[in-house]
C-alpha positions as CSV (number, residue, x, y, z in Angstrom):
1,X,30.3,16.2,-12.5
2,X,28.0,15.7,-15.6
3,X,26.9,19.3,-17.6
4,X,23.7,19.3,-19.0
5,X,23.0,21.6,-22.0
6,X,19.3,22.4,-23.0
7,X,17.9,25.3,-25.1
8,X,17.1,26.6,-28.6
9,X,20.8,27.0,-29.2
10,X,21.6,23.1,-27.8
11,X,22.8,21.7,-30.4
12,X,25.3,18.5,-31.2
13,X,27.2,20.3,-32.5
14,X,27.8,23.1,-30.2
15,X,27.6,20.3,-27.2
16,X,30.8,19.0,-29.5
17,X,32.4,22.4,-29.6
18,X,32.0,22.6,-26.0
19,X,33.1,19.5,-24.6
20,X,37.1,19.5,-25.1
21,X,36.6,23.2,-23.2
22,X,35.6,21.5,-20.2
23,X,37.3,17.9,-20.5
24,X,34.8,16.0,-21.5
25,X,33.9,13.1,-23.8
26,X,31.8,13.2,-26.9
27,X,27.9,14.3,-25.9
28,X,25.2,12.0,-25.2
29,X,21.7,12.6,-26.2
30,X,19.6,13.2,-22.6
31,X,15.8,13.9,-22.8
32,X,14.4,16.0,-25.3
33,X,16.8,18.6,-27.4
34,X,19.4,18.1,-24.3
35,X,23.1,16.7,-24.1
36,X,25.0,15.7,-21.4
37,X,28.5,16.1,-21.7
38,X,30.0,14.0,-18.9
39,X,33.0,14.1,-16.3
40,X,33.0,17.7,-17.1
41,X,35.1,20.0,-15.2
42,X,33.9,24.1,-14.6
43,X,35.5,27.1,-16.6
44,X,35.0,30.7,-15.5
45,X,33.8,31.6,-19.1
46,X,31.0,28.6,-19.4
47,X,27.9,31.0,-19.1
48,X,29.0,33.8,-21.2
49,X,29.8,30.9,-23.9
50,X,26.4,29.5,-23.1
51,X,24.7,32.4,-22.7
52,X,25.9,33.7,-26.1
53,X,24.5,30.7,-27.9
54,X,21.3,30.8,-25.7
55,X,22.1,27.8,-24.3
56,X,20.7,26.8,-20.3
57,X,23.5,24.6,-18.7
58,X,24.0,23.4,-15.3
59,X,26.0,21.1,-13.3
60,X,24.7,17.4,-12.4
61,X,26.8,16.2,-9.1
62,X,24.7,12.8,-9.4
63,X,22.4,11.5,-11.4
64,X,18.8,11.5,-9.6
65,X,15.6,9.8,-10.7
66,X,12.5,12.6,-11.0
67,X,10.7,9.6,-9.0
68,X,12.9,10.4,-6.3
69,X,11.6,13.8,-5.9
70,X,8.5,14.0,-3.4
71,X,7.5,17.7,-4.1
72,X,7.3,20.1,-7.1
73,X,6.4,23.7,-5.8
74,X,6.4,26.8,-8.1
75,X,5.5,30.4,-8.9
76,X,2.2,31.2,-10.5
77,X,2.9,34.9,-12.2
78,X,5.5,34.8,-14.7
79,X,6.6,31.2,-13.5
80,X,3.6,28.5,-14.2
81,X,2.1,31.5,-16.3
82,X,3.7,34.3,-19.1
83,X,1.9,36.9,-17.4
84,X,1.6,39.1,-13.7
85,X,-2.2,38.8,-13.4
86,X,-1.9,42.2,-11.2
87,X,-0.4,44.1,-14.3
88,X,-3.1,43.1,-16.1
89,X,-6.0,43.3,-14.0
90,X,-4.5,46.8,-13.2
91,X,-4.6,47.7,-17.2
92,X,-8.8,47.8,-16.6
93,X,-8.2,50.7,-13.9
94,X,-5.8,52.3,-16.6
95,X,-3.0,52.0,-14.5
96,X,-1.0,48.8,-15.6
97,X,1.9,51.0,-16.6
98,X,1.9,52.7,-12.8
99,X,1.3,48.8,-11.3
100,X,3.8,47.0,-13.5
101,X,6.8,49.4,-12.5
102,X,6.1,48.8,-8.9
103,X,6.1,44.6,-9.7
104,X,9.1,44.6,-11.3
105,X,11.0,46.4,-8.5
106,X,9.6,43.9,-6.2
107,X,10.5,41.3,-8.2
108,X,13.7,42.4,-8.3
109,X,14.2,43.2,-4.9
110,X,13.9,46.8,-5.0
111,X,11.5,46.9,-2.7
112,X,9.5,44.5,-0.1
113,X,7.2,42.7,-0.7
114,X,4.4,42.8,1.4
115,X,4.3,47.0,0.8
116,X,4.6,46.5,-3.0
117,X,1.5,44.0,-3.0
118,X,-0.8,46.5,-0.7
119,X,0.3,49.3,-2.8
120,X,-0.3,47.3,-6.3
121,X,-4.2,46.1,-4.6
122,X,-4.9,49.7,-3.6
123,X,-4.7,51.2,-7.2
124,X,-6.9,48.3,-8.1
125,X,-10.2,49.8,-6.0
126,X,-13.1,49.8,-8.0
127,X,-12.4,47.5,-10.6
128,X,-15.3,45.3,-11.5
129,X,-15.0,41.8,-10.5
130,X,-15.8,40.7,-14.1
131,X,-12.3,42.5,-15.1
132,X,-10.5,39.1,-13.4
133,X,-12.5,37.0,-15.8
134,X,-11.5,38.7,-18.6
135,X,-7.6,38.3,-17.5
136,X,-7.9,34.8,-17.4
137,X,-9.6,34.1,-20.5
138,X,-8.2,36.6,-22.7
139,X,-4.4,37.1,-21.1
140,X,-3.7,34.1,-19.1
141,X,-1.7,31.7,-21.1
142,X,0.7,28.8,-19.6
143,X,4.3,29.1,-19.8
144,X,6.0,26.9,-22.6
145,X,6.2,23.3,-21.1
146,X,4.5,23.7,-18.2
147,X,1.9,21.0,-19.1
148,X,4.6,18.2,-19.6
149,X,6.1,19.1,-16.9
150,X,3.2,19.0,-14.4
151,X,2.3,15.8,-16.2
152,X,5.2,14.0,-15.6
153,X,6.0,14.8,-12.7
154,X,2.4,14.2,-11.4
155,X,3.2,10.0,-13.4
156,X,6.5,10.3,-11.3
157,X,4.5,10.5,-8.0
158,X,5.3,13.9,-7.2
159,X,2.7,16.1,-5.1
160,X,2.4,19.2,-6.8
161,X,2.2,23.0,-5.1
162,X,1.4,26.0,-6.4
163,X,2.2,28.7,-4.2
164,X,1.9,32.6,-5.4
165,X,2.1,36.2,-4.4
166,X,-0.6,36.3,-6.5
167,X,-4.3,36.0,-6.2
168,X,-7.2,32.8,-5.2
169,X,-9.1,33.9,-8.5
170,X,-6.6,32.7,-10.6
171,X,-4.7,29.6,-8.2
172,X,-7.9,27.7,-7.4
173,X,-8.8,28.2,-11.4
174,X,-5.4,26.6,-12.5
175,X,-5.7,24.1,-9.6
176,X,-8.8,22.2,-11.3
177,X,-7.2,22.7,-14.6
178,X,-4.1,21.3,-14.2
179,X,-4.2,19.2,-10.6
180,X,-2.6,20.9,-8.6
181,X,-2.6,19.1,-5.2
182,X,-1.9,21.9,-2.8
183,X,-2.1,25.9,-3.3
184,X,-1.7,29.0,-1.2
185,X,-1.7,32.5,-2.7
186,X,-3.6,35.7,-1.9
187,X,-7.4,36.8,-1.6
188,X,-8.8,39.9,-3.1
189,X,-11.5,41.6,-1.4
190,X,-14.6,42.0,-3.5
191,X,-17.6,43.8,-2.1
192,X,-21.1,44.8,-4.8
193,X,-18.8,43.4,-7.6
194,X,-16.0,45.3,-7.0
195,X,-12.7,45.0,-5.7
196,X,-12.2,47.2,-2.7
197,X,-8.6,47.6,-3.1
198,X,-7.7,45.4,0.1
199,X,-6.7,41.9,0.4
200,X,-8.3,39.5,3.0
201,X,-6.4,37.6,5.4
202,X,-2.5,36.7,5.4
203,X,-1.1,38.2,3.1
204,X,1.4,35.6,1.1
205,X,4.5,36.7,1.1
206,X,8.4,35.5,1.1
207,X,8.4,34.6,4.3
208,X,4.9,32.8,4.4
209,X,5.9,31.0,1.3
210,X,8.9,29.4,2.5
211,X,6.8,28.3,5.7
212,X,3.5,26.9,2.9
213,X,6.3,25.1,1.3
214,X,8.3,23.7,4.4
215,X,5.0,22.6,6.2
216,X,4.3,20.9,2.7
217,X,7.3,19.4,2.3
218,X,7.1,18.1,6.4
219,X,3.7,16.5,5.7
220,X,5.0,14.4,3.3
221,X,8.2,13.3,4.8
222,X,10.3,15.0,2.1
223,X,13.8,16.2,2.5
224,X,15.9,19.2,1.5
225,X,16.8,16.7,-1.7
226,X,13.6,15.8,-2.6
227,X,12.1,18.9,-3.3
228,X,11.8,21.3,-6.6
229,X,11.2,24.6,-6.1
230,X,10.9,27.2,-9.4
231,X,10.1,30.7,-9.2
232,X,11.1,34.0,-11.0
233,X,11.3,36.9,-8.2
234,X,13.2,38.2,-5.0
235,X,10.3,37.3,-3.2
236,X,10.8,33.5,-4.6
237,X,13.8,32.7,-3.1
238,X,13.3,31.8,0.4
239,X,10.8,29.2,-1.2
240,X,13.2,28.0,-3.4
241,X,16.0,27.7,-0.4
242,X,14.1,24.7,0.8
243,X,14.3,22.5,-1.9
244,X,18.0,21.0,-2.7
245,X,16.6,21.8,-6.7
246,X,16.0,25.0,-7.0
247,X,15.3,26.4,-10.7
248,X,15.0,29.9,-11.5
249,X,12.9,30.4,-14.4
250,X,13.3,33.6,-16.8
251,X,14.3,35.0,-13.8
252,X,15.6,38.3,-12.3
253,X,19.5,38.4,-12.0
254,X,19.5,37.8,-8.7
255,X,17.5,34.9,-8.6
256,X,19.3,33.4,-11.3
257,X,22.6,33.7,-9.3
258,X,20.8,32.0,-6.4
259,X,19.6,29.3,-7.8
260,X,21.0,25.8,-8.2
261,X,19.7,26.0,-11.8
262,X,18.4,28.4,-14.6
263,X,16.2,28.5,-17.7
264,X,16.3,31.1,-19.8
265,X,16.0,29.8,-22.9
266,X,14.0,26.2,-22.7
267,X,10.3,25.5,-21.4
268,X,9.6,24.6,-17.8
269,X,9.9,21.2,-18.9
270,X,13.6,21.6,-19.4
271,X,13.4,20.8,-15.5
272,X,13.0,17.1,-16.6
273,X,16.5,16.9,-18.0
274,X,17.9,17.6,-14.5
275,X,16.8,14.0,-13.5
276,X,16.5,10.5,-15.4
């Protein structure tokens, strides 16, 4: 197998350090501020020496070309973007404190979904509709890389997906910005300018992302390994199950330990130096 190394602390010379530690040749340069150490072998004390250096590594078993890949489907909230629109939309009902600690419980896994999100929209009743313009303009801000990696991926022929927990206000927003060329996510319900504290329709949770991104994925004749899946959250991982490439970005533990691949230290673009 083949290591990859990416990250602020992805250097030549720690790629050199590293590579008589797992039996490999000198490092090769691969993509941008990565190395690929190559015919590598595993050690049981690779991520704490990684993760000490703040270094993102993981394991290539074959070399794959991005233009291989059919489908790139990802996370909005803390995944596409730095920010949970909810915590922020909830900071105008002065309760972002009260909704953020029932998010990151979710997100962790702490509790389920679908009764975290109707809890989290309740305490948002009464909140002028306005408020979710002012979260996008002032808060909303793009997670390092994510442009690059859209664009590329979009020159590479991949379909792109954005599927979310999260809310139609912002998805539909980001899709005309950045071209996404599928989305499913959440609708607030808004009556005389103000959010009701209800949600219309299905609500979009684990399960009914897994099924947006399978029924994606069957449309275009895609296979397990020819899908990307990214996401952050508990509620993220039956999504990410589908696709062969799963990437957990910034993630909770848990996710991280599902996944096929982490980032916790590069942009989302660092998902390019998984393929050539």
């Amino acid at each position: 197998m083949d290591l990859v190394l990416q990250g602020s602390g992805a250097t030549r010379t720690a790629a050199t350090e590293l590579a008589p530690q797992v039996g490999a040749r000198a490092p090769e340069t691969h993509g941008a501020g990565a190395y690929l150490l190559r015919e590598a072998t595993p050690f049981e004390g690779l991520g704490a020496w990684c993760g000490a250096r703040a270094i993102d590594w993981g394991w290539l078993h074959r070399p794959v070309r991005l233009a291989d890949m059919r489908l790139l489907a990802m996370d909005m909230d803390s995944t596409l973007i730095t920010i949970e629109c909810i915590d922020e939309i909830g900071a105008a009902a002065g309760r972002k404190a009260e909704i953020a600690g029932i998010t990151a419980r979710a997100m962790r896994g702490e509790i389920e979904f679908t009764e975290s999100l109707k809890r989290r929209v309740a305490l948002l009743e009464g909140v002028p509709e306005q408020a979710l313009e002012q979260v996008y303009r002032d808060k909303l801000r793009l997670s390092p890389g994510a442009e690059r990696l859209l664009e590329a991926s979009k020159a590479a022929g991949l379909k792109l997906m954005l599927v979310s927990g999260g809310f139609s206000f912002f998805t539909e927003r980001l899709r005309a910005r950045l071209g996404f060329d599928i989305v499913r996510s959440n609708a607030l319900e808004i009556e005389r300018g103000r959010l009701t504290g209800r949600l219309l329709g299905e609500i979009v949770n684990a399960r009914v992302k897994a099924e947006a991104v399978r029924a994606a994925a069957r449309a275009l004749g895609a296979r397990r390994e020819q899908l990307i899946a990214i996401g952050d959250g508990a509620n993220d991982m039956p999504m990410m199950d589908e696709g062969a490439f799963s990437v957990a970005y910034r993630a909770k533990p848990i996710v991280r330990e599902f996944a096929a691949f982490a980032l916790d230290h590069s942009g989302l673009d660092g998902v390019l130096n998984f393929f050539l």
